[in-house]
C-alpha positions in Angstrom: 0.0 0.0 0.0 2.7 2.3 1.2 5.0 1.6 -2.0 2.2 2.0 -4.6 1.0 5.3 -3.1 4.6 6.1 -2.9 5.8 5.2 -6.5 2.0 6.7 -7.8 2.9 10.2 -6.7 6.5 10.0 -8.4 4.9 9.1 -11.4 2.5 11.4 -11.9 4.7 14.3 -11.2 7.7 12.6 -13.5 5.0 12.1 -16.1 4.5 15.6 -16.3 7.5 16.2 -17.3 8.4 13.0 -19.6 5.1 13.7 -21.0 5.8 17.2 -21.8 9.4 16.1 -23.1 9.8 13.0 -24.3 11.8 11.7 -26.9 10.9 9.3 -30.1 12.4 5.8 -30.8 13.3 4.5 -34.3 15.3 6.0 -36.9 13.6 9.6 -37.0 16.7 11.9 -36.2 14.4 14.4 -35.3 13.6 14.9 -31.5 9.8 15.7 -30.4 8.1 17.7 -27.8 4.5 16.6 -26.7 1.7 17.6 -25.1 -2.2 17.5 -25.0 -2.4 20.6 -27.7 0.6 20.2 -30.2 3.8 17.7 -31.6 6.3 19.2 -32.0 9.9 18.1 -34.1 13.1 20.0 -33.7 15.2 19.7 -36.9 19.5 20.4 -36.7 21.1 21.5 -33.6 20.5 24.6 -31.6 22.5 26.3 -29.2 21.5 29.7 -27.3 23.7 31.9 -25.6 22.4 35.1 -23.8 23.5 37.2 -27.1 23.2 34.3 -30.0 21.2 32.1 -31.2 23.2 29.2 -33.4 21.7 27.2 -35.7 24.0 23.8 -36.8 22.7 22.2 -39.7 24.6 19.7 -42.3 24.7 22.8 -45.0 27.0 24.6 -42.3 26.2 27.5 -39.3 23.8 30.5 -38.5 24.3 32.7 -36.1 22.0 35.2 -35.4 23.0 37.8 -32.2 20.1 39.7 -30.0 20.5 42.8 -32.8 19.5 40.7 -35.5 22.8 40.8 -37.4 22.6 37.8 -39.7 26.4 35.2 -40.4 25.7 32.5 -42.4 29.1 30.1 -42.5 31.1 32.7 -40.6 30.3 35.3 -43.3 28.2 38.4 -42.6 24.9 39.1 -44.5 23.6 41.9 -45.9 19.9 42.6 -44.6 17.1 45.2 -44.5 16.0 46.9 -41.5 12.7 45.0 -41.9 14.5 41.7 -42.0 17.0 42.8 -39.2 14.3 43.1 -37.3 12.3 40.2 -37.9 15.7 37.9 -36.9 15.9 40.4 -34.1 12.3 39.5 -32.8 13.3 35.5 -33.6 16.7 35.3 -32.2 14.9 37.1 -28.6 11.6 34.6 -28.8 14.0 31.7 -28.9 16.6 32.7 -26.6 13.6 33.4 -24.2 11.1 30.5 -24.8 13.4 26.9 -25.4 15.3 26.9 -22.7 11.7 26.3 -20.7 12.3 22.8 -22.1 14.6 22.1 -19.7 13.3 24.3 -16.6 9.9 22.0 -17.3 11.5 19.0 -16.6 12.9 20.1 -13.6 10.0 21.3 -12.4 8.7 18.1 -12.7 11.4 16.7 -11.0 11.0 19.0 -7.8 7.3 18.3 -7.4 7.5 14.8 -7.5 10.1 15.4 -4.7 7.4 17.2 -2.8 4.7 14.3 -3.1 7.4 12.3 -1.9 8.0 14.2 1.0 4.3 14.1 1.6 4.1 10.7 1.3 7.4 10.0 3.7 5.7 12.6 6.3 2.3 10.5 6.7 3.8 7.2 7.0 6.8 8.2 9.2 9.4 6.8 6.8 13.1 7.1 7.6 16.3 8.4 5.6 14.1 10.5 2.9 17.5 12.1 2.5 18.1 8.9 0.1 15.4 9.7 -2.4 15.8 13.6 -2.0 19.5 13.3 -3.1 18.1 11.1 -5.6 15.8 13.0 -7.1 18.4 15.8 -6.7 21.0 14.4 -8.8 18.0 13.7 -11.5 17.7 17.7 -11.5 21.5 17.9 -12.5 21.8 15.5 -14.7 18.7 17.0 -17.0 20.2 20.6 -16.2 23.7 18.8 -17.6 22.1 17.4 -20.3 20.7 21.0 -21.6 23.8 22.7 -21.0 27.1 23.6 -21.8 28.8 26.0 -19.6 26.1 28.7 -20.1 25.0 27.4 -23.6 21.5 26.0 -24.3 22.3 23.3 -26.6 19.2 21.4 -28.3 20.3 18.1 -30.0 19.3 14.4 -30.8 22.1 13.3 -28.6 21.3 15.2 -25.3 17.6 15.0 -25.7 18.0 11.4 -26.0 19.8 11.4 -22.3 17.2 12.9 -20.6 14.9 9.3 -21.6 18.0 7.5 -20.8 17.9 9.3 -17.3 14.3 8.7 -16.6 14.6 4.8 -17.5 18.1 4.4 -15.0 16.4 5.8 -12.7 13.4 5.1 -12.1 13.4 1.4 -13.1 16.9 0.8 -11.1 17.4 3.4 -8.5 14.3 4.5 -7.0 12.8 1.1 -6.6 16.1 0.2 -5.0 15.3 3.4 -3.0 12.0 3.0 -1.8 13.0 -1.2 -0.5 15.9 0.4 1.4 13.4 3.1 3.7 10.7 0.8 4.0 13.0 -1.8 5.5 14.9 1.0 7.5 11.0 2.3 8.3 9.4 -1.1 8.7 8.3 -0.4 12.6 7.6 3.2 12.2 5.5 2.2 8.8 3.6 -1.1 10.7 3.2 1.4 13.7 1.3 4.0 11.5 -0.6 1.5 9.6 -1.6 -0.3 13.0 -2.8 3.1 14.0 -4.9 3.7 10.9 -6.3 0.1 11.1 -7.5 0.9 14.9 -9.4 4.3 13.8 -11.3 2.1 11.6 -12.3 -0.2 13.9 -10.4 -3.0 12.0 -12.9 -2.5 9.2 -10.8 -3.2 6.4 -13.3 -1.3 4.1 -12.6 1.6 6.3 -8.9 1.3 6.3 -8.8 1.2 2.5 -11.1 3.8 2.4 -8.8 6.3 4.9 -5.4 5.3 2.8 -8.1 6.3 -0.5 -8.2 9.8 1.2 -4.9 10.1 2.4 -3.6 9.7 -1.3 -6.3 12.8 -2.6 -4.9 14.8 0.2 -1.3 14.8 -1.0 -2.3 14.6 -4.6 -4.4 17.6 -3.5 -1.5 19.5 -2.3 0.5 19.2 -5.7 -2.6 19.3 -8.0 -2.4 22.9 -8.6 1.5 23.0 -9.0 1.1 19.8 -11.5 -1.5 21.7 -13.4 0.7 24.5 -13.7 3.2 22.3 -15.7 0.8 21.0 -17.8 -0.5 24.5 -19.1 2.9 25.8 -19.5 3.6 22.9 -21.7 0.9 23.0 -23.9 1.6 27.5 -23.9 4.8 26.2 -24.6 3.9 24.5 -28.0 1.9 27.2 -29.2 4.9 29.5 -28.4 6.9 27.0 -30.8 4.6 27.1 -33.3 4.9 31.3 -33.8 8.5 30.6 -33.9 8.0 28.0 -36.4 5.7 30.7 -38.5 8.7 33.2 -38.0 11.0 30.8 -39.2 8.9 30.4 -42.4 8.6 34.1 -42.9 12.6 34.3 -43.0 13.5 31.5 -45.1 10.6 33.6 -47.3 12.4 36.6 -47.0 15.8 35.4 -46.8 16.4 32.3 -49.1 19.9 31.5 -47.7 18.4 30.0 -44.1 15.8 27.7 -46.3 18.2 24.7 -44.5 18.3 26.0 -41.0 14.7 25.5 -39.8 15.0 24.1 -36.2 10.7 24.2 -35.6 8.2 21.9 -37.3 4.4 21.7 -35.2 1.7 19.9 -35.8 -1.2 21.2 -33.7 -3.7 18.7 -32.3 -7.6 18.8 -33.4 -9.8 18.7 -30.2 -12.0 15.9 -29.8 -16.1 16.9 -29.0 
């Protein structure tokens, strides 16, 4: 009882986040983003700076910086003020929007540290500092995975380990985990439960039903936080999609980037 409300709580916080960004499997080089609203494929590498934005494709590099200066394989290209500041406007959306890829993630990570600590809290469990450094060292290793110094970087390779993290993990670690405090726990845990079973009388309807309501209290208490993932994940694709419009005005404007598209959306029809 203890373990599935335990590893229930993780999940749905970590699915938030897996959910949100989660890679594909086959021989599509191109990573996705998901969510209830949008898919969305990033195509060639990116990497973000505070001043650039750098865009790696097999035809060579872009860089555009936060003025929208335009270098195209290390040369500089001549541009219009309109166009100067249409790449102004994209190079500022995407050094301001993709990098919430990442934070996401983390975010998802953190809560499901607090329903853990929810969950360790009502059964009295021992050494939560085990699955807190856990879930702590998760955190860095998607931050890790992102970044390079202060760079952004976006690529099939480092989205990949952030799956990679999720499986090692969660199928290895934190069931390993979870055995390890419940054994350290085991009189605290058969104390509380003993105590639960005597409020109901020893009515094991009535025990199931109070472990029912203590799982919607702590799912309660992160509800509103795991909501506000969820909405900023499905914002988040609609934000891609305008930069996926900008993109296409540009390569319509400016025929040399026609190879350095990095956004490609589909949006989602809603079901009645």
């Amino acid at each position: 009882m203890k373990k599935l409300l335990l590893t229930t709580a993780v999940a749905a916080c970590i699915g938030l986040s897996t959910n949100a960004v989660a890679h594909q499997d086959g021989h599509d080089s191109n990573m996705s983003f998901s969510s209830d609203s949008c898919n969305l494929e990033f195509n060639n590498t990116l990497a973000i700076t505070p001043d650039t934005v750098n865009i790696k494709a097999e035809s060579g590099e872009v860089v555009i910086d936060q003025d929208g200066n335009l270098q195209i394989n290390g040369e500089a290209q001549s541009l219009s003020a309109a166009d100067q500041t249409l790449l102004a406007r994209y190079s500022s959306d995407v050094r301001g929007q993709v990098p919430q890829v990442a934070e996401i993630a983390m975010e998802g990570v953190a809560l499901a540290g607090v329903a853990l600590s929810e969950v360790g809290n009502a059964f009295g469990l021992k050494n939560m500092a085990t699955m807190e450094q856990m879930m702590s060292e998760i955190g860095d290793e998607i931050h890790a995975a992102f970044y390079d110094g202060g760079t952004f970087i976006m690529d099939q390779g480092r989205f990949d380990n952030i799956g990679d993290t999720f499986d090692s993990k969660f199928d290895q670690q934190m069931e390993q985990a979870m055995e390890e405090m419940i054994m350290e726990s085991i009189g605290s845990l058969l104390i509380t439960l003993g105590s639960e079973m005597l409020s109901s009388g020893g009515d094991m309807s009535e025990f199931e039903q109070r472990m029912e309501r203590m799982g919607e209290q702590i799912e309660e208490k992160v509800e509103l936080q795991a909501k506000n993932i969820e909405q900023r994940a499905d914002q988040m694709c609609f934000d891609f999609k305008d930069l996926a419009m900008q993109e296409d005005e540009l390569q319509a404007r400016i025929p040399a980037l026609t190879n350095y598209d990095v956004f490609k959306v589909e949006t989602k029809k809603s079901s009645i």
